[in-house]
PDB file of the backbone (N, CA, C, O) and the ligand in Angstrom, with CONECT records:
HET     ZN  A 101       1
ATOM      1  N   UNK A   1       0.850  -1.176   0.000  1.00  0.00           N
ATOM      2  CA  UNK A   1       0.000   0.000   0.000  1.00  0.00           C
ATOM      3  C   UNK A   1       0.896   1.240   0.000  1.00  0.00           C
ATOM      4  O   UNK A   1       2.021   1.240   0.499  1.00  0.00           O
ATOM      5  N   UNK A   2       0.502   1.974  -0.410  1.00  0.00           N
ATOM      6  CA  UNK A   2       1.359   3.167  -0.713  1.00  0.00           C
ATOM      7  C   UNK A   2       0.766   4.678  -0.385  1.00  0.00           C
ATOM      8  O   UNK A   2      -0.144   5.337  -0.886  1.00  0.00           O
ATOM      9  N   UNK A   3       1.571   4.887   0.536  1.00  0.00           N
ATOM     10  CA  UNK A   3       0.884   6.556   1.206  1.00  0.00           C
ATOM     11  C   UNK A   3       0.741   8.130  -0.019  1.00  0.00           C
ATOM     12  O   UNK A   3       1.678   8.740  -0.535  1.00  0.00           O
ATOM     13  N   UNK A   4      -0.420   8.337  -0.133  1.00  0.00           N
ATOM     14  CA  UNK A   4      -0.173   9.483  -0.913  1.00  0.00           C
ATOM     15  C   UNK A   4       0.265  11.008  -0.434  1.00  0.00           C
ATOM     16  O   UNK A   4       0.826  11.854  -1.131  1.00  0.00           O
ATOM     17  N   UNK A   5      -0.230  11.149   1.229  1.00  0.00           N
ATOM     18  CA  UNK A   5       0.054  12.636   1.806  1.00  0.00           C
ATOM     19  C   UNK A   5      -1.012  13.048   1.408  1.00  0.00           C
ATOM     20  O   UNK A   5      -1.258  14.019   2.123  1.00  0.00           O
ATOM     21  N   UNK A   6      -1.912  12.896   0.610  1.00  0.00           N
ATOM     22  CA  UNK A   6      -3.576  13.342   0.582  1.00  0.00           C
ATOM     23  C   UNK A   6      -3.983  13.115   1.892  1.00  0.00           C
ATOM     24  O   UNK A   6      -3.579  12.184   2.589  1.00  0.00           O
ATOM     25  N   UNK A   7      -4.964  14.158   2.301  1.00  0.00           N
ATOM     26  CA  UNK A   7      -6.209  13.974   3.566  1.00  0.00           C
ATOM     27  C   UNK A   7      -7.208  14.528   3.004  1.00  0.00           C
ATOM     28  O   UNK A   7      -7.112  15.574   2.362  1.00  0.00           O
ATOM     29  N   UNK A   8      -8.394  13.822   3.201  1.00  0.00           N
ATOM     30  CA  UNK A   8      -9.763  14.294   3.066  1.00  0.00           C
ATOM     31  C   UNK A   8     -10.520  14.494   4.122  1.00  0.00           C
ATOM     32  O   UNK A   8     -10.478  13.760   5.110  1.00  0.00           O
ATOM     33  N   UNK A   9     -11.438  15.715   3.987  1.00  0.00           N
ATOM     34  CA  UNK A   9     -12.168  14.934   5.043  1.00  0.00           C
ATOM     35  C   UNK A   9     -13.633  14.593   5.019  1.00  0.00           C
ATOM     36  O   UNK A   9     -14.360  15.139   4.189  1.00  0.00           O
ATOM     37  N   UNK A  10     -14.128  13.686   5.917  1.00  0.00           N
ATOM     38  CA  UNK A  10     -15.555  12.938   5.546  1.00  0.00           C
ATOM     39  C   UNK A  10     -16.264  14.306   5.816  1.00  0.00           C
ATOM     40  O   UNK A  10     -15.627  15.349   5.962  1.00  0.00           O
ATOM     41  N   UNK A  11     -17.371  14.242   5.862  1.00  0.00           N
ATOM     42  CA  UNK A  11     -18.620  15.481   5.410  1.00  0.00           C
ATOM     43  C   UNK A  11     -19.923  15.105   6.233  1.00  0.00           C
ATOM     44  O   UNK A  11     -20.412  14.051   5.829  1.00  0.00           O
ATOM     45  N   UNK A  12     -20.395  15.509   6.954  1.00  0.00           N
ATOM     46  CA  UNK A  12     -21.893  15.661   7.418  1.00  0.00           C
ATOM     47  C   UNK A  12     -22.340  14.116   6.989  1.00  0.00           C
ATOM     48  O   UNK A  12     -22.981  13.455   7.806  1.00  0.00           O
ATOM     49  N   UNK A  13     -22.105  13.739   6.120  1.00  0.00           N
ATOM     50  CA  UNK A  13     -22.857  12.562   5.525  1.00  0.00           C
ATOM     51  C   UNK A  13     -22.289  11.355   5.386  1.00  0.00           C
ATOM     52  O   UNK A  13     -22.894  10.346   5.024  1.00  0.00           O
ATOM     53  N   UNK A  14     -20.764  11.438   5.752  1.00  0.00           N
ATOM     54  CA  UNK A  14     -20.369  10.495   5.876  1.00  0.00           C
ATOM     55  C   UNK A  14     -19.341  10.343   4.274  1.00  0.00           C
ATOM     56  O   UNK A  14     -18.655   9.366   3.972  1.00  0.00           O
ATOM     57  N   UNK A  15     -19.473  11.286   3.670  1.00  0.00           N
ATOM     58  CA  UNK A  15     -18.723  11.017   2.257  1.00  0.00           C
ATOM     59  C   UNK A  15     -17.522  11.811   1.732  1.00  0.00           C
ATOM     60  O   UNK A  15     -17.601  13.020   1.515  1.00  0.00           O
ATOM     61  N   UNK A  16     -16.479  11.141   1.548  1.00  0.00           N
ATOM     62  CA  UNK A  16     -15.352  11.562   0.938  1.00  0.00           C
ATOM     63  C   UNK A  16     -14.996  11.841  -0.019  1.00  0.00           C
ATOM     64  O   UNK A  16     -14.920  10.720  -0.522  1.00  0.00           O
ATOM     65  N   UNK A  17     -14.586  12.697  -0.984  1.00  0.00           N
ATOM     66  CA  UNK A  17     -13.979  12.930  -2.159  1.00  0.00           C
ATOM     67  C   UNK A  17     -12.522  12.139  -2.703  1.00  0.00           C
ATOM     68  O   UNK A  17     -11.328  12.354  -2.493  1.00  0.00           O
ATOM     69  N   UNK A  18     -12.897  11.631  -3.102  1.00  0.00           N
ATOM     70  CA  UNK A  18     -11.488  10.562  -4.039  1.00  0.00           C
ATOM     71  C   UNK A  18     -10.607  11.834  -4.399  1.00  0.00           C
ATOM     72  O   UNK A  18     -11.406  12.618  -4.912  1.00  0.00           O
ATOM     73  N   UNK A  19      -9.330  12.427  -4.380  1.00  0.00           N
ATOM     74  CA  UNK A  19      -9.136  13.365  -5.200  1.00  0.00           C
ATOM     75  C   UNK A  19      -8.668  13.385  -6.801  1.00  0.00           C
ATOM     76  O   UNK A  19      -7.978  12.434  -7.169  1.00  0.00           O
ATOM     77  N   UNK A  20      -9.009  14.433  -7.785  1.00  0.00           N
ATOM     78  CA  UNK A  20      -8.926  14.150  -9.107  1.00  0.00           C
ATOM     79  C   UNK A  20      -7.391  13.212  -9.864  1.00  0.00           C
ATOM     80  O   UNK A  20      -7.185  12.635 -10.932  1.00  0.00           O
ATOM     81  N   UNK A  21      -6.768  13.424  -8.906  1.00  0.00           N
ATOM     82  CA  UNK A  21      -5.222  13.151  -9.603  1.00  0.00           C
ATOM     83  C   UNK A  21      -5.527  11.541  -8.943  1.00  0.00           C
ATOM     84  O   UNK A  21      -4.912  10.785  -9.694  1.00  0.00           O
ATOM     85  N   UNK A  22      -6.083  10.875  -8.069  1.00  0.00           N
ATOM     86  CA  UNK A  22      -5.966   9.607  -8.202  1.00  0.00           C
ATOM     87  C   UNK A  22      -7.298   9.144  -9.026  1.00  0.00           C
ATOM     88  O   UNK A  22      -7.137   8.052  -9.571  1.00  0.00           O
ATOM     89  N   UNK A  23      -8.463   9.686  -9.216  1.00  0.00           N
ATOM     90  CA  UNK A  23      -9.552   9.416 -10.107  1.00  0.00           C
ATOM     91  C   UNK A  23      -8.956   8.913 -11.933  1.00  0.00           C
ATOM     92  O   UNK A  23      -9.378   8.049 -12.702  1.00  0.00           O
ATOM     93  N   UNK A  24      -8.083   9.703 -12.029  1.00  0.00           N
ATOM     94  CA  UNK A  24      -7.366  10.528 -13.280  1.00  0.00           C
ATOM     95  C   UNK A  24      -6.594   9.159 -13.521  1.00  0.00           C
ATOM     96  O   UNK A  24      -6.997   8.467 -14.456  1.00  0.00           O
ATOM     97  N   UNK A  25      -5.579   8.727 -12.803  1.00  0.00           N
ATOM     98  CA  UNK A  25      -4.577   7.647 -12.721  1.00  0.00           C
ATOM     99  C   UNK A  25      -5.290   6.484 -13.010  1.00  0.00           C
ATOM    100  O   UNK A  25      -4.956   5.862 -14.018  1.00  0.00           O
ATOM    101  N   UNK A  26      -6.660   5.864 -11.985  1.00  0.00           N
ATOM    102  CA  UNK A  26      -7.004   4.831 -11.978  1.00  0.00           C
ATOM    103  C   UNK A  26      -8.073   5.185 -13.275  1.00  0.00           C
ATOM    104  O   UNK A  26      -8.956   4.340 -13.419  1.00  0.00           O
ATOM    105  N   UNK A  27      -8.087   6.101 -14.036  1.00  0.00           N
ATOM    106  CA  UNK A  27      -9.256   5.918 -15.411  1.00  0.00           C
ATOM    107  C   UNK A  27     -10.399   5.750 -14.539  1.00  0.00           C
ATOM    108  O   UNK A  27     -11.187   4.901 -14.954  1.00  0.00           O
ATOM    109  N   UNK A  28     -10.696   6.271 -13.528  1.00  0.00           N
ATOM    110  CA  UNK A  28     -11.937   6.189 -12.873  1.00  0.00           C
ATOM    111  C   UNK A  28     -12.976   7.558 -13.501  1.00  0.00           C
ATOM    112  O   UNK A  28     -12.532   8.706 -13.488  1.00  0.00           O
ATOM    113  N   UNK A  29     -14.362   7.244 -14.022  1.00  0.00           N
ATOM    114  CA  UNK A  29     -14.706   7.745 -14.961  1.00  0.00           C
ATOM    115  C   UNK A  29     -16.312   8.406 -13.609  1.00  0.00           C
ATOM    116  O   UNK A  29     -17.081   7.639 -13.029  1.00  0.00           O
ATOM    117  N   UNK A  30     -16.321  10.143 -13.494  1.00  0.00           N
ATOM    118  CA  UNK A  30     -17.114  10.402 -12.915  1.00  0.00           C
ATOM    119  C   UNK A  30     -18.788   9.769 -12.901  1.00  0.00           C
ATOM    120  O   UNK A  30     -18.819   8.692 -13.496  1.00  0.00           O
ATOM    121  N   UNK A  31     -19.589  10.018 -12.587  1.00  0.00           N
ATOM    122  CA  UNK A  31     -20.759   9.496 -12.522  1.00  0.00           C
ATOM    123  C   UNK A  31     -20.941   7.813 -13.240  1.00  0.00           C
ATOM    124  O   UNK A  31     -21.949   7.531 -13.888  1.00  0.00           O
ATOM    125  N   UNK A  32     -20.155   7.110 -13.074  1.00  0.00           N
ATOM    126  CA  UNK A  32     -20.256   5.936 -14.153  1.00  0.00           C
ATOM    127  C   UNK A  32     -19.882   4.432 -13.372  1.00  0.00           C
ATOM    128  O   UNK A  32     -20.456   3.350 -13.250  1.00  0.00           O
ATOM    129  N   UNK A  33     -18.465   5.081 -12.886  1.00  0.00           N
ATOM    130  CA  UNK A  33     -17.739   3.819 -12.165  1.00  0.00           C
ATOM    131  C   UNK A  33     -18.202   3.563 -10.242  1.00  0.00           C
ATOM    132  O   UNK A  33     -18.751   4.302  -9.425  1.00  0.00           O
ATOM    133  N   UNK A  34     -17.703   2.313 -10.171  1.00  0.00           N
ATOM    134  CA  UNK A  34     -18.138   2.995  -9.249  1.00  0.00           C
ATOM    135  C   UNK A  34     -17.407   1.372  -8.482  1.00  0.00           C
ATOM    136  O   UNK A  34     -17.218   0.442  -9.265  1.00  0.00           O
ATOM    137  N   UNK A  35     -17.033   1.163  -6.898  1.00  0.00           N
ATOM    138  CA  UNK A  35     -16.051   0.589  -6.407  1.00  0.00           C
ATOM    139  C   UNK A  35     -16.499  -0.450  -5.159  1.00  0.00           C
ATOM    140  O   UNK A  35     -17.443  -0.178  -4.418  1.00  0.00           O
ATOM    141  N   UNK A  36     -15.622  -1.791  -5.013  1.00  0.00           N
ATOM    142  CA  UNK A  36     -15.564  -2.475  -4.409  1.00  0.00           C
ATOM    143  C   UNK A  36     -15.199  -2.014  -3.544  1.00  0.00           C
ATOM    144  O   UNK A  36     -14.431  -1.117  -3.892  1.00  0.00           O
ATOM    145  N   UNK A  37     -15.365  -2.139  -1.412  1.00  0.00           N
ATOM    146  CA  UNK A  37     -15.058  -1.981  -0.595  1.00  0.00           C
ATOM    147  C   UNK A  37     -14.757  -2.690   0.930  1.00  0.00           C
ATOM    148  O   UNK A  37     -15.548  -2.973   1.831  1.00  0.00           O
ATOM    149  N   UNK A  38     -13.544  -2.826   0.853  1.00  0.00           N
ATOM    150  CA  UNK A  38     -12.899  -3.647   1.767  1.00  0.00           C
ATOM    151  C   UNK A  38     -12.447  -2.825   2.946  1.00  0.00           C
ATOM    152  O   UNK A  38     -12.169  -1.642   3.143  1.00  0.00           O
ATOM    153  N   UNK A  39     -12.486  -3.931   3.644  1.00  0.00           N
ATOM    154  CA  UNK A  39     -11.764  -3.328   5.207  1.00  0.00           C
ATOM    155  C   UNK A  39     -11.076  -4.337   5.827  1.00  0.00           C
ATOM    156  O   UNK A  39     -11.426  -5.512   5.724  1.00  0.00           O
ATOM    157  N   UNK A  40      -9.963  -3.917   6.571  1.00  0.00           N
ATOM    158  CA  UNK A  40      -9.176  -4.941   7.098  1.00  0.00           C
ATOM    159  C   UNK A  40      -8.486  -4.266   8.349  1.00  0.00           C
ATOM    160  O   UNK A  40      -8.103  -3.168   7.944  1.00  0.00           O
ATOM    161  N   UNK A  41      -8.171  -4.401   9.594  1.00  0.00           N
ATOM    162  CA  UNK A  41      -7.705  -3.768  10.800  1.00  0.00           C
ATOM    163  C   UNK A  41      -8.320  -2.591  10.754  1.00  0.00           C
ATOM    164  O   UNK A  41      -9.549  -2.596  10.678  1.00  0.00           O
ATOM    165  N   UNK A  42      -7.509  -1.174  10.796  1.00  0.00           N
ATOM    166  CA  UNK A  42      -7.817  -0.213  10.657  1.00  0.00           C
ATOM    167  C   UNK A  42      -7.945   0.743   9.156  1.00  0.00           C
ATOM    168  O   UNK A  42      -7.742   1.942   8.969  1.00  0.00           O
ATOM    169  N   UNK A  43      -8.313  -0.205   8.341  1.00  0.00           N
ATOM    170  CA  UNK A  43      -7.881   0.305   6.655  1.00  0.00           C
ATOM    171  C   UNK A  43      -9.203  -0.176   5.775  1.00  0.00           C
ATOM    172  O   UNK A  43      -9.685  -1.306   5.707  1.00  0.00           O
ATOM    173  N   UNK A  44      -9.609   0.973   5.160  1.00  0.00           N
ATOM    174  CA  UNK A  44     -10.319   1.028   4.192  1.00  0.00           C
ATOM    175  C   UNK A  44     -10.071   0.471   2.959  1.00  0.00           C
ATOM    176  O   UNK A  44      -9.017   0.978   2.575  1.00  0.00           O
ATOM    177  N   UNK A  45     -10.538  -0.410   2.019  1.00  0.00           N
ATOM    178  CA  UNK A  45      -9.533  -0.334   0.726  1.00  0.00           C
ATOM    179  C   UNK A  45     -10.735  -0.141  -0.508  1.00  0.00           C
ATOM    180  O   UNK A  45     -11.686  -0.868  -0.795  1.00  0.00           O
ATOM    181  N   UNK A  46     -10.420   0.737  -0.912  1.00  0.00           N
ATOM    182  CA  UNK A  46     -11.891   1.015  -2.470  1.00  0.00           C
ATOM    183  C   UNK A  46     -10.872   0.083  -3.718  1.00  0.00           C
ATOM    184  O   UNK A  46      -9.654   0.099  -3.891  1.00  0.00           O
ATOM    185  N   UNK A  47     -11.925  -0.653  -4.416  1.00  0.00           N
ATOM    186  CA  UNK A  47     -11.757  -0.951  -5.727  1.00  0.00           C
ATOM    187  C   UNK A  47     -12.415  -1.235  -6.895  1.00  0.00           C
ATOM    188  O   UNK A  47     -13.413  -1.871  -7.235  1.00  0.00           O
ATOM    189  N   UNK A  48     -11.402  -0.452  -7.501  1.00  0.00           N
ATOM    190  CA  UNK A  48     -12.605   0.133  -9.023  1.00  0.00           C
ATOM    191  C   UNK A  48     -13.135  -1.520  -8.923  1.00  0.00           C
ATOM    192  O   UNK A  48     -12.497  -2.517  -8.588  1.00  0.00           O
ATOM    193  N   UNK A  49     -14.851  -1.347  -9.442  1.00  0.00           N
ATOM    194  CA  UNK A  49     -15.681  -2.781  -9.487  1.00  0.00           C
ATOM    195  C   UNK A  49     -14.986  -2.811 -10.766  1.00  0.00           C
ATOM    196  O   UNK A  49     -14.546  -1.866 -11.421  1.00  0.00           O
ATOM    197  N   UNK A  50     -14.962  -4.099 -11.017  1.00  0.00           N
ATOM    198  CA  UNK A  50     -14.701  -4.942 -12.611  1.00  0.00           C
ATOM    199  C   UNK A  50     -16.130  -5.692 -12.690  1.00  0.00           C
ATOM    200  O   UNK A  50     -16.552  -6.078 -11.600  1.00  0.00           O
ATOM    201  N   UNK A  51     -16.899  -5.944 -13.770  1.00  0.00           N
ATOM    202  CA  UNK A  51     -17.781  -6.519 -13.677  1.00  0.00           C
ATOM    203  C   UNK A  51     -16.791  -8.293 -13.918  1.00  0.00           C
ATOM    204  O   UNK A  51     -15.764  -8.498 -14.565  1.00  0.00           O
ATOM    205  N   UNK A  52     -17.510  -9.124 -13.230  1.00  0.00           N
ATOM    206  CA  UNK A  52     -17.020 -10.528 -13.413  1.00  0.00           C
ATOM    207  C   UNK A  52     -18.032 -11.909 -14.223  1.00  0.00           C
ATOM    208  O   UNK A  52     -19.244 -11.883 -14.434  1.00  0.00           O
ATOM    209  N   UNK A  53     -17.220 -12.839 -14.495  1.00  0.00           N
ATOM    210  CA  UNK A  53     -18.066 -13.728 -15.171  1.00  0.00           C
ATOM    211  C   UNK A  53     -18.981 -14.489 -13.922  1.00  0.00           C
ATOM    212  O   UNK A  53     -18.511 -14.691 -12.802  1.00  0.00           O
ATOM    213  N   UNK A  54     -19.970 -14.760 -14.215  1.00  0.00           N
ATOM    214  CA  UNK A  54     -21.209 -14.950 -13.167  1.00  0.00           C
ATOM    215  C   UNK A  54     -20.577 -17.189 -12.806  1.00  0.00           C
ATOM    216  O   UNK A  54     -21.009 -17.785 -11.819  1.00  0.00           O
ATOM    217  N   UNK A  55     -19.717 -17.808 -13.723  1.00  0.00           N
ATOM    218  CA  UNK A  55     -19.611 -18.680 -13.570  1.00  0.00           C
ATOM    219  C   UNK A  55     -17.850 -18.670 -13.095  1.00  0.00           C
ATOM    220  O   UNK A  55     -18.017 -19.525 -12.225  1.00  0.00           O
ATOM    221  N   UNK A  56     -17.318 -18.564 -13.062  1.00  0.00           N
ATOM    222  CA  UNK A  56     -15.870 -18.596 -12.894  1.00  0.00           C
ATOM    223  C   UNK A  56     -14.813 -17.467 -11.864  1.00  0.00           C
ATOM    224  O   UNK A  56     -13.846 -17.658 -11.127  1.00  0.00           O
ATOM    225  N   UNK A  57     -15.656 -16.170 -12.317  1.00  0.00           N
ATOM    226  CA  UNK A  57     -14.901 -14.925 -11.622  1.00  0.00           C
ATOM    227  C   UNK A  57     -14.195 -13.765 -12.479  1.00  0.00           C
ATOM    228  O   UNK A  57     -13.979 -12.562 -12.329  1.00  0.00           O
ATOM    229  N   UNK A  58     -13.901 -14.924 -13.635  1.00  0.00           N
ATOM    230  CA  UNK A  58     -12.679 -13.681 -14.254  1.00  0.00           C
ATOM    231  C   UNK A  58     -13.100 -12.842 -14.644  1.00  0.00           C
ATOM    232  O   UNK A  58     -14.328 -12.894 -14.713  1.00  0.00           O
ATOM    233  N   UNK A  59     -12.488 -11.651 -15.107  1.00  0.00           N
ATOM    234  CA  UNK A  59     -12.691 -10.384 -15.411  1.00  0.00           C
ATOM    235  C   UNK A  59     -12.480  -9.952 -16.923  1.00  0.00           C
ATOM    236  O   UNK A  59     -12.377  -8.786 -17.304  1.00  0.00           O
ATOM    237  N   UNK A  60     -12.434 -11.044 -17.692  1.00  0.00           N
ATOM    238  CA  UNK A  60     -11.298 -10.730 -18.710  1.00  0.00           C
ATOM    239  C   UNK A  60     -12.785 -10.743 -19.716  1.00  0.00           C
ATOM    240  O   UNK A  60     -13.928 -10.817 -19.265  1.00  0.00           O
ATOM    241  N   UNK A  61     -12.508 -10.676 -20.762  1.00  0.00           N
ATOM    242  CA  UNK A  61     -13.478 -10.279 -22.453  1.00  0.00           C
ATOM    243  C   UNK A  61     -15.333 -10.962 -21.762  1.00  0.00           C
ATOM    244  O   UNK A  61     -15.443 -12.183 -21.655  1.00  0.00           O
ATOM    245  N   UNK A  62     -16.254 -10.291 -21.475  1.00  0.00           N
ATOM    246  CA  UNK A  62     -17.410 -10.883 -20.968  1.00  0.00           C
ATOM    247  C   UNK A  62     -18.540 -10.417 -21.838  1.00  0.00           C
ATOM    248  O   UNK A  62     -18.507  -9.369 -22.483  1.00  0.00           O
ATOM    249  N   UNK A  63     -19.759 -11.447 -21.811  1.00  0.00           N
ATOM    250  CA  UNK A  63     -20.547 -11.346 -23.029  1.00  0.00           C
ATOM    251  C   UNK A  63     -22.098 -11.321 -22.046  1.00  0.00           C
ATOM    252  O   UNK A  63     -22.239 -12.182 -21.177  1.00  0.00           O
ATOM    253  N   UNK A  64     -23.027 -10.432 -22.246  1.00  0.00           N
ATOM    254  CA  UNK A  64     -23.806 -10.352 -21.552  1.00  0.00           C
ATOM    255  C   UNK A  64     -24.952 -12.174 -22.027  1.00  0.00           C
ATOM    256  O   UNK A  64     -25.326 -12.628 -23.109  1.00  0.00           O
ATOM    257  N   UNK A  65     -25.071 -12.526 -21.009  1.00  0.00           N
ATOM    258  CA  UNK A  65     -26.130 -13.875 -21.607  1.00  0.00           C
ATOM    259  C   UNK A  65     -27.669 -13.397 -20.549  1.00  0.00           C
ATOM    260  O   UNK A  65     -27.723 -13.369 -19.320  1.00  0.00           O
ATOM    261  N   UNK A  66     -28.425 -13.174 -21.228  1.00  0.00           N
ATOM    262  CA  UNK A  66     -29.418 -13.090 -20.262  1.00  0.00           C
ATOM    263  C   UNK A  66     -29.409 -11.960 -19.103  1.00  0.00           C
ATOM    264  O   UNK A  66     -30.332 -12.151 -18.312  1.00  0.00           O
ATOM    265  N   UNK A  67     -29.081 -11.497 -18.976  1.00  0.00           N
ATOM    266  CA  UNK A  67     -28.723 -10.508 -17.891  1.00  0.00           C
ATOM    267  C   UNK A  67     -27.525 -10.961 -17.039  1.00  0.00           C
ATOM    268  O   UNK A  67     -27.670 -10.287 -16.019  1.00  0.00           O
ATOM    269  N   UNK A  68     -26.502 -11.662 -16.883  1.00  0.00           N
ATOM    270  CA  UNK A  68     -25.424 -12.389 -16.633  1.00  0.00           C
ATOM    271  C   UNK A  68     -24.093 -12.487 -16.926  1.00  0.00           C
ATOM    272  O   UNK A  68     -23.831 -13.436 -17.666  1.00  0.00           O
ATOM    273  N   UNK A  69     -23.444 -12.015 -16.687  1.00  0.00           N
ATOM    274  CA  UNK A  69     -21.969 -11.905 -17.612  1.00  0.00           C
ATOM    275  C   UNK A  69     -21.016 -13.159 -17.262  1.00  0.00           C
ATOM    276  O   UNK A  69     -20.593 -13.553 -16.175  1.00  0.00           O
ATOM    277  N   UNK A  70     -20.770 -13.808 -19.012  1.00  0.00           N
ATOM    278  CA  UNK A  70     -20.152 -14.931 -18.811  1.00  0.00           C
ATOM    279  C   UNK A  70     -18.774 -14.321 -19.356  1.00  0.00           C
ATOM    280  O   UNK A  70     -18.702 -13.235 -19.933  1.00  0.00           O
ATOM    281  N   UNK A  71     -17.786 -15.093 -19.117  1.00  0.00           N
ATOM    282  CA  UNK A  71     -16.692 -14.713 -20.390  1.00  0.00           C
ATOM    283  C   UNK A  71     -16.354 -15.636 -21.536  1.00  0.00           C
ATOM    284  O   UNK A  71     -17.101 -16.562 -21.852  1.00  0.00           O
ATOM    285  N   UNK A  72     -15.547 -15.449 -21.973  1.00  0.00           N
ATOM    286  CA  UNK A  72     -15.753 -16.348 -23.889  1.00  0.00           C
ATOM    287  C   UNK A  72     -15.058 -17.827 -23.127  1.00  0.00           C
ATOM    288  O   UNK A  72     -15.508 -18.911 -23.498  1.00  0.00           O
ATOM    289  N   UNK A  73     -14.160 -17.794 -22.260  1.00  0.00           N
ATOM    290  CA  UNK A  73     -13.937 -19.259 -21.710  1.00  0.00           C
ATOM    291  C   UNK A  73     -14.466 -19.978 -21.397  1.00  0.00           C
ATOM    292  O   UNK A  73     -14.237 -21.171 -21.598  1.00  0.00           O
ATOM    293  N   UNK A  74     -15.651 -19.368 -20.598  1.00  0.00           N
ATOM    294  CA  UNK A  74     -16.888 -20.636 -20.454  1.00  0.00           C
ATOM    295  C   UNK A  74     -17.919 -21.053 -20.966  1.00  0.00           C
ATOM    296  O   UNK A  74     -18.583 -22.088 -20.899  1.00  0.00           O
ATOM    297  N   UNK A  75     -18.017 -19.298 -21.940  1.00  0.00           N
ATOM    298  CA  UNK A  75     -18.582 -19.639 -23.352  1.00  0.00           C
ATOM    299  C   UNK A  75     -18.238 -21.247 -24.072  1.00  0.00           C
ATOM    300  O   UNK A  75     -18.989 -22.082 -24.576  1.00  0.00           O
ATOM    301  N   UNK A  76     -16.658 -21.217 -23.837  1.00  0.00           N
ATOM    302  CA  UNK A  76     -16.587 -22.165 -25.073  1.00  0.00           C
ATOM    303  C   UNK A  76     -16.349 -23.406 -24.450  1.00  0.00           C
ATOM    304  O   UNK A  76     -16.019 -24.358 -25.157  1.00  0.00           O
ATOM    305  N   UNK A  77     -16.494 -23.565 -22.971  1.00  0.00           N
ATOM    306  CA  UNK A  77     -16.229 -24.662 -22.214  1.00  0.00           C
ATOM    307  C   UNK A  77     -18.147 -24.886 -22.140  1.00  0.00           C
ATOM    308  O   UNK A  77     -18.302 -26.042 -21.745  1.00  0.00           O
ATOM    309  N   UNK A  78     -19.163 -24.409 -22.303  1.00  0.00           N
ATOM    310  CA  UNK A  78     -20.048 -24.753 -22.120  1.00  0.00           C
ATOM    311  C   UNK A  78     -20.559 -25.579 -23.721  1.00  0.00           C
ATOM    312  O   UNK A  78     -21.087 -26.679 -23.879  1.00  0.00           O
ATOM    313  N   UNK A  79     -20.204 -24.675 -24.604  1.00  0.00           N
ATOM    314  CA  UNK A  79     -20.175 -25.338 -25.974  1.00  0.00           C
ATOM    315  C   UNK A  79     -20.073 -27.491 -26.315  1.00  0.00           C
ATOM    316  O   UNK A  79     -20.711 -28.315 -26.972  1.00  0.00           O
ATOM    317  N   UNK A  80     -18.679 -27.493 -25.231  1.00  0.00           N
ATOM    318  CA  UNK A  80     -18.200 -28.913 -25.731  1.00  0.00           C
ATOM    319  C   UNK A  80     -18.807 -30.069 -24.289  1.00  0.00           C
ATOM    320  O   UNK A  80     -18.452 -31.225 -24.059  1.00  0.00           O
ATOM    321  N   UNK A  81     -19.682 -29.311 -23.633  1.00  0.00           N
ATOM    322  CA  UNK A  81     -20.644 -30.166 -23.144  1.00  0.00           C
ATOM    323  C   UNK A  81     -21.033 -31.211 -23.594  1.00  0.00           C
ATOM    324  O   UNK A  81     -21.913 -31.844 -23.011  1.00  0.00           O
TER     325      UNK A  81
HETATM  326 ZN    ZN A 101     -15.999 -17.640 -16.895  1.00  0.00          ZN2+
END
């Protein structure tokens, strides 16, 4: 993990501002993206969501089936059934 020297601070509501120069870095795209959230001891950890394949996990080339995202691997592992 790596310290930036950024501080924010939370707001009446409980919400923080990401600031633009790490938004910018991670291609995090305003009103659109939006993040996984972990915690562990005393540590927060946000991560950009990836959408995943609904059978396996991976993240990699995914094809909507039905409302469901598979990817082309199990696409083609379901094929030779
Ligand atoms: Zn898969």
């Amino acid at each position: 993990m790596k310290l930036t020297g950024m501080e924010r601070p939370v707001d009446v509501l409980g919400r923080v501002v990401i600031p633009r120069e790490i938004r910018k870095r991670l291609q995090i795209e305003d009103g659109k993206d939006s993040f996984d959230i972990f915690f562990e001891d005393d540590s927060i950890i946000l991560r950009k969501h990836q959408e995943k394949c609904s059978l396996c996990g991976n993240e990699g080339e995914l094809v909507d089936y039905k409302g469901r995202m598979i990817c082309r691997n199990c696409i083609e592992d379901l094929k030779n059934l």
